[in-house]
N, C-alpha and C positions, 0 to 999 in steps of 0.2 A: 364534543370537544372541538373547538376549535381547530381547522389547518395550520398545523404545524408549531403546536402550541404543546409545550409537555404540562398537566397537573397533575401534580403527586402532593402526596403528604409521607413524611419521613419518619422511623422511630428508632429510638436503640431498645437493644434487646439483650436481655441480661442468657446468657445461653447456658449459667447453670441449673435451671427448671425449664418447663415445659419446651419442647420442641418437635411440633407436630409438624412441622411442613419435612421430616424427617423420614416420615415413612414412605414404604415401598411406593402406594400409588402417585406421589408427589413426583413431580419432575425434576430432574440435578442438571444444571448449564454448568462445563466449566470455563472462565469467560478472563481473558488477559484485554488489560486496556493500558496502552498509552496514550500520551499526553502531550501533544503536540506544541510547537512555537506561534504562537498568536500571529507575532510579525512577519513569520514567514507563509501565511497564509493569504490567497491573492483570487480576487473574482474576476473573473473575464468578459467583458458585453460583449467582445467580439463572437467567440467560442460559444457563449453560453456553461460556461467551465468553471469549476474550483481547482482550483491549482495550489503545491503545495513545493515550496523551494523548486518552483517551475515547470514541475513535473502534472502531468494533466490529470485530477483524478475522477473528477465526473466530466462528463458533456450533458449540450441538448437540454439544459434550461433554460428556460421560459425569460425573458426579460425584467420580469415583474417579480422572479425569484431571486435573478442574480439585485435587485432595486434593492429588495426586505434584507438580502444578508451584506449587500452593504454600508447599511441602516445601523446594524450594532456593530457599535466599536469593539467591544469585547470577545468574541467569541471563544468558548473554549471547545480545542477541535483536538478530538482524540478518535483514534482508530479501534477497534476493538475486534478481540476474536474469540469467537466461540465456533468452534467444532474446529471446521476447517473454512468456516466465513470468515470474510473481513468485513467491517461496516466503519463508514466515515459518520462521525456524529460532529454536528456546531448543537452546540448548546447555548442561549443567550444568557443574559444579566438576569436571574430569581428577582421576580415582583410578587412577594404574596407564595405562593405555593405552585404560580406558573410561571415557564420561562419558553422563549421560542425553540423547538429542535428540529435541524433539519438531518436528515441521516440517508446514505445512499451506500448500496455497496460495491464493493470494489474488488479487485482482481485479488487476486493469493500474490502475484508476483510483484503488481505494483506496490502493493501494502511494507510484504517485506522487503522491497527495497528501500523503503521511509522510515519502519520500524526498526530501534535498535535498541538494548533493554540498557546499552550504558550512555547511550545518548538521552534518550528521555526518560522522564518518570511516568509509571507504571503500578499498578494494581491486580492481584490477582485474588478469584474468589471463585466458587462455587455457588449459584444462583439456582435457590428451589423456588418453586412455582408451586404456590398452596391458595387455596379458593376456601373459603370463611363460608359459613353460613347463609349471609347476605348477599353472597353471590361475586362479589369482589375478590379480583385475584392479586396476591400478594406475591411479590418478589422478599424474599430473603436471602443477602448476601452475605455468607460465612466468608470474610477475607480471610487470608493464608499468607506463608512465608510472614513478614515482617508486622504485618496486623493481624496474624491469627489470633485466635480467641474476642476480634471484634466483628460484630453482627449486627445488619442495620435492616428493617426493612421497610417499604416503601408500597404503595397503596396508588396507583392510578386515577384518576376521576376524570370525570366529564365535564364539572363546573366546580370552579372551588369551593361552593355554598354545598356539592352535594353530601347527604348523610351515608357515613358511614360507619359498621360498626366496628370500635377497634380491639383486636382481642387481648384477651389479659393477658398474654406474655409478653405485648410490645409496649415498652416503657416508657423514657420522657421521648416527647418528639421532638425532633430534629427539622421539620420543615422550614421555620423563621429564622432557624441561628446560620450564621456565617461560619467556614470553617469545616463545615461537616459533609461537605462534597467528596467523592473520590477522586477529581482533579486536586482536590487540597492537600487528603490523603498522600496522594502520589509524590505528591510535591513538596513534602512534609517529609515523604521517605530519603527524597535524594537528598536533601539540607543535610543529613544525618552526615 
């Protein structure tokens, strides 16, 4: 796979039948994401820094990284916690079933100084970690609170052309359609 390139392919999942990434050996993340302000998001050539309403959250990159993430106009920057990690994710614009991600992590304190669940929109879910047959590891994300009972999971790859098998419990896929991001998700809850 390409440096710093996310490909996945996406499916929904109907969670009244089979549910094997359920059992004891599977692994359970449970994982809160918000969802940050695009415009208040700022790169630094000085620093080498990402900065976020001025606040410093990475240093010590490369000239040629701060070059690429000011290349998309777009990015959607959300913070995310699972355990007691924080992690800064840019995700770019979806072309096909890949888009650019850069992600670094960041302090407990600085995070929750930026994260606030009535300021921005946010996601919550339990994330299993199930390996198929073909050797492919699958995330499934059981959302909770306001999209519980929706379940989507998601399939990594190397090159979008690679084969993989998909199993019978994951339904239409989601990879090509708009709208089915948990940025949109998130963003979908606060409209409400």
């Amino acid at each position: 796979m390409p440096e710093n390139v996310e490909i996945e392919r996406r499916f929904l999942v109907d969670g009244r039948f089979e549910r094997p990434w359920v059992h004891e050996s599977t692994k359970c993340i449970e994982i809160k994401q918000w969802y940050l302000e695009h415009k208040e998001f700022n790169v630094s050539f000085e620093y080498g820094a990402v900065l976020y309403k001025k606040k410093q959250l990475v240093s010590g990159l490369s000239q040629e990284v701060c070059n690429t993430l000011l290349q998309e106009p777009e990015w959607t920057v959300r913070i995310r916690k699972s355990h007691s990690t924080y992690i800064l994710t840019l995700k770019g614009s979806r072309k096909g079933a890949a888009a650019a991600e850069f992600e670094w992590g960041i302090e407990r304190n600085l995070a929750e100084s930026i994260v606030d669940d009535s300021q921005y929109p946010f996601v919550e879910k339990k994330r299993y970690l199930w390996t198929n047959t073909d050797g492919f590891v699958w995330e499934i994300d059981e959302f909770e609170n306001n999209l519980a009972g929706l379940i989507i999971a998601e399939v990594e790859l190397e090159d979008e052309d690679a084969t993989v098998e998909i199993p019978s419990w994951a339904g239409m896929e989601l990879t090509y359609l708009r709208g089915w991001s948990n940025a949109s998700f998130a963003r979908m809850l606060t409209r409400q």
